[in-house]
N, C-alpha and C positions, 0 to 999 in steps of 0.2 A: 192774829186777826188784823183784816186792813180796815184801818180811820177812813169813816166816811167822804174825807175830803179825795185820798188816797186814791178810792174807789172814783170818785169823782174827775179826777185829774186822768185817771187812765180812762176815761169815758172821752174828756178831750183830747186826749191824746189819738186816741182811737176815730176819733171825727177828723182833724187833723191830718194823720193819714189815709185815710179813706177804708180804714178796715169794716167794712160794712161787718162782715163777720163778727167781730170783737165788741163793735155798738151792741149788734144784734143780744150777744152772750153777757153783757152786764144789764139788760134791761129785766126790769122783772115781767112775770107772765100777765101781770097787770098794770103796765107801763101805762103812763099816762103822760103823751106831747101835747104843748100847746104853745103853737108860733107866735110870731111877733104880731098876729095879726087877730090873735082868739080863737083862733080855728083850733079844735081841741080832738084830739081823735087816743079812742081808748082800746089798749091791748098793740100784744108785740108785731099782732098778724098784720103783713103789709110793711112792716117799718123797715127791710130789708130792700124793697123794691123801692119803698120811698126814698132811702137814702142814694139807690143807688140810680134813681132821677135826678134825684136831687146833682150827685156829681156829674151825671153828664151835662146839665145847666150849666154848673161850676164848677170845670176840671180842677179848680186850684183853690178852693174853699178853705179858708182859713179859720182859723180862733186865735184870738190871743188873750191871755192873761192877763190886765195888769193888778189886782186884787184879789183877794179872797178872804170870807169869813164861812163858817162854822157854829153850829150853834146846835148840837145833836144828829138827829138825821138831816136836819137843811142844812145845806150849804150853798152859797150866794159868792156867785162871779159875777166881775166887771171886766171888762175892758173894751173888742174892737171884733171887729168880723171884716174880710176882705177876700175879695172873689172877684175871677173876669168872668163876663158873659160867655159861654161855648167856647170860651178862650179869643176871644175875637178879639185882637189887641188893632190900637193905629197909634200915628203921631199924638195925639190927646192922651188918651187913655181912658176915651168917652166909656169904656163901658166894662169899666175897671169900678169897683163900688168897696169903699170904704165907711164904714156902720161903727159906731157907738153903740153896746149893747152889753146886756147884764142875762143870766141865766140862774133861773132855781132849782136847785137838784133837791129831791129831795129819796134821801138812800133806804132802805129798808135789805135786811137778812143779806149784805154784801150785794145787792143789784140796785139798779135806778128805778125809783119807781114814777118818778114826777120828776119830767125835764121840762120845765116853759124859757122862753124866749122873751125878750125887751127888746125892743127896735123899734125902730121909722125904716121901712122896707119902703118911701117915697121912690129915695133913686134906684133902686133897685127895678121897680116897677116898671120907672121911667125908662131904663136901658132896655127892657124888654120890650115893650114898646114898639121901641126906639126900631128896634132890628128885624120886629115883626114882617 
């Protein structure tokens, strides 16, 4: 049987590499996302195309790790999000976004069934913006 953390870690993992597929397959059929910004949207329909908007925004969409706890079905990440715009690099790296950010999984029967988001998505917005 895999630890919900377990379960949890191959969810990042799987965002990480862009396996839209493998997100897809650990969420439950009553998935429930909710961004850094409240936007809450329910069930698995859509969240394949969503992710896979999602990376064409940001071909190089990152997570990283630097914490975790546990506590039944929740589990609670900390660390960092990092990602370029369309990949559109310059000498700056104006539109390169580095994020502080924490995640709630919370796991049921081996799938995810509550993924939210923590963030300040400011610069984020602001790059987009930017290149509008």
């Amino acid at each position: 049987m895999n630890s919900n953390k377990a379960i949890v870690l191959r969810f990042v993992n799987a965002i990480n590499e862009h396996n839209v597929n493998e997100i897809v397959n650990l969420m439950s059929d009553d998935f429930i996302f909710i961004d850094g910004t409240n936007h809450k949207t329910v069930g698995k329909k859509g969240m394949k195309e969503g992710w896979e908007s999602y990376y064409e925004l940001f071909p190089d969409y990152k997570i990283e790790i630097s914490d975790i706890t546990e506590n039944d079905s929740l589990v609670g990440l900390f660390g960092s999000v990092n990602a370029t715009y369309k990949n559109l690099t310059n000498k700056l790296n104006s539109n390169v976004w580095t994020i502080t950010a924490s995640w709630k999984a919370i796991v049921e029967n081996n799938k995810i069934k509550h993924w939210q988001v923590y963030c300040d998505y400011s610069e984020l917005f602001r790059i987009i913006e930017k290149n509008k």
